[in-house]
C-alpha positions as CSV (number, residue, x, y, z in Angstrom):
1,X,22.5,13.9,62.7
2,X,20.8,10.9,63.0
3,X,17.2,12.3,61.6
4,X,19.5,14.0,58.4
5,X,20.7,10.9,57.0
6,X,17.7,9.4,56.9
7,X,16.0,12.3,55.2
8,X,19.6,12.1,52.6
9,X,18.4,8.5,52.2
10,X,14.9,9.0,51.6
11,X,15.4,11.7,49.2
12,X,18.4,9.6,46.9
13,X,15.7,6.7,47.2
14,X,13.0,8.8,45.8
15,X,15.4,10.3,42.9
16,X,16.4,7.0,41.9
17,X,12.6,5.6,41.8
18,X,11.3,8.6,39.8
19,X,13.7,8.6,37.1
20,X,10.7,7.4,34.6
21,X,7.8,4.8,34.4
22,X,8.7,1.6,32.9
23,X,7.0,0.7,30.2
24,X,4.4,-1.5,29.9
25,X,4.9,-5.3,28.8
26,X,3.5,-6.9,26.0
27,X,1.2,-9.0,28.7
28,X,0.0,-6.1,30.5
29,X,-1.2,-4.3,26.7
30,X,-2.7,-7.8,25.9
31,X,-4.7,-7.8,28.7
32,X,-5.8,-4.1,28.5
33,X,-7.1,-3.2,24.9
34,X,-8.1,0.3,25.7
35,X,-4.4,1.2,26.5
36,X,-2.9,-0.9,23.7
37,X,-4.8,1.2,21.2
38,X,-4.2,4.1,22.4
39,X,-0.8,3.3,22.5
40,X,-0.9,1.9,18.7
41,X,-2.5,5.2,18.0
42,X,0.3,7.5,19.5
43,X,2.7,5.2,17.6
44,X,1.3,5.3,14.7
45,X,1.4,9.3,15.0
46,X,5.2,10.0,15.2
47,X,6.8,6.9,13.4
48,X,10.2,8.0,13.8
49,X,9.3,8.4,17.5
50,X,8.2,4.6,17.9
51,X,10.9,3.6,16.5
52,X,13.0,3.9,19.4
53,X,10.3,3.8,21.6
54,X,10.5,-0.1,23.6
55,X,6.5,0.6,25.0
56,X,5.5,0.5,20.9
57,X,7.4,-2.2,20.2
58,X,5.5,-3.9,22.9
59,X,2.2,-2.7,21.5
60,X,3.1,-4.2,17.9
61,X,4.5,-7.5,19.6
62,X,0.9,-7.8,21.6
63,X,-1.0,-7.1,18.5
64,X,1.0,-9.8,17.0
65,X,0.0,-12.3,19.8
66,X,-3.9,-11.0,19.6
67,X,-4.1,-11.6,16.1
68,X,-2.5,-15.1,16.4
69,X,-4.8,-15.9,19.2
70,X,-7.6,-14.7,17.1
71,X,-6.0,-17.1,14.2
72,X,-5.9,-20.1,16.4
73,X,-9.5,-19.7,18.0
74,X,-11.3,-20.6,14.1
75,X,-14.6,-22.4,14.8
76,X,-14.6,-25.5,12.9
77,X,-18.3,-25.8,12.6
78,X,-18.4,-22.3,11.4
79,X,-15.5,-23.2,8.5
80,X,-17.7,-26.3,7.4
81,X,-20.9,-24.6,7.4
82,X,-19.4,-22.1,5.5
83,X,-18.1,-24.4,3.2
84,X,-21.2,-26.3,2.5
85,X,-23.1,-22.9,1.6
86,X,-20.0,-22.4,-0.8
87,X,-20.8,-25.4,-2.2
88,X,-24.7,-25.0,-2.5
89,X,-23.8,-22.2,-4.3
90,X,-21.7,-23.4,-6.9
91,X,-24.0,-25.9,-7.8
92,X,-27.5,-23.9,-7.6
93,X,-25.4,-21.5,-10.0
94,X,-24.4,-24.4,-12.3
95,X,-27.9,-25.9,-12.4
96,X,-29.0,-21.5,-13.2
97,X,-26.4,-21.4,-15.8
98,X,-27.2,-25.0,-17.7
99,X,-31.1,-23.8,-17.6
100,X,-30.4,-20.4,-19.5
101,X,-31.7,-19.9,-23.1
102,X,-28.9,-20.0,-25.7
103,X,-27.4,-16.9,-26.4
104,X,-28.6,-14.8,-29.1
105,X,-27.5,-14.7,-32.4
106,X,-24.6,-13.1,-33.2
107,X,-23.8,-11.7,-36.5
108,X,-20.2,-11.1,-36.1
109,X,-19.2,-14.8,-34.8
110,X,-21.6,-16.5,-37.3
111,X,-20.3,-18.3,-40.6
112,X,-20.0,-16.8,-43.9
113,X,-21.2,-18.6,-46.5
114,X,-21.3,-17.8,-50.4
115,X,-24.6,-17.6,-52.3
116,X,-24.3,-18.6,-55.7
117,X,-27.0,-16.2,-56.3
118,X,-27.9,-13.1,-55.6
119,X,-30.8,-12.6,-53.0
120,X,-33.0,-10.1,-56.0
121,X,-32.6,-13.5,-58.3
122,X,-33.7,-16.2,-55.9
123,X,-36.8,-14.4,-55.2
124,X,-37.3,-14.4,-58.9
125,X,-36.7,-17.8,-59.8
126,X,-39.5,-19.9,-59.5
127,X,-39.3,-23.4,-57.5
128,X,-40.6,-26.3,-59.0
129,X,-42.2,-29.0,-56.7
């Protein structure tokens, strides 16, 4: 009787362990990027599925925290170096733009002005010196 119970208990123990996996905290995908995108992918797959689903809110939480620790970790060095190749820039493209030839003429922005003769009459008319 004694060896029946046991195997009762055993079996109820078993039941109540199998009834489905937990799923996986937003640490454990953080620390494992294979399973977080695969994970992001199946979300991303059936929407209305990962909706409901707590393990894909989990995967957007740690993709949250990943970026944010990606945020945070900007080299300084890198950001000023950057900046003062920005800045050679500008001004190497100033000094390029100052040193260009004058644009061409164009017809359509220049004056207009009114000859008081007509240009068959000037060439006629002699010039005295």
């Amino acid at each position: 009787m004694n060896r029946i119970a046991i195997v009762i208990v055993a079996l109820v123990a078993a039941a109540c362990g199998a009834s489905g996996t937990r799923p996986r905290s937003v640490a454990e995908l953080a620390d494992d990027p294979l399973v977080l995108q695969g994970l992001v992918e199946r979300c991303a797959a059936d929407p209305k599925a990962a909706a409901r689903d707590p393990e894909c809110l989990n995967a957007r939480l740690a993709l949250d925290r990943l970026g944010a620790a990606a945020d945070r970790e900007h080299d300084p060095e890198r950001d000023a170096e950057f900046a003062r190749e920005r800045e050679l820039r500008r001004q190497h493209e100033e000094r390029a733009r100052r040193g260009a030839a004058p644009p061409a003429f164009d017809p359509y922005s220049a004056p207009v002005t009114a000859d008081s003769q007509p240009a068959t009459a000037r060439a006629m008319t002699p010039t005295i010196e």
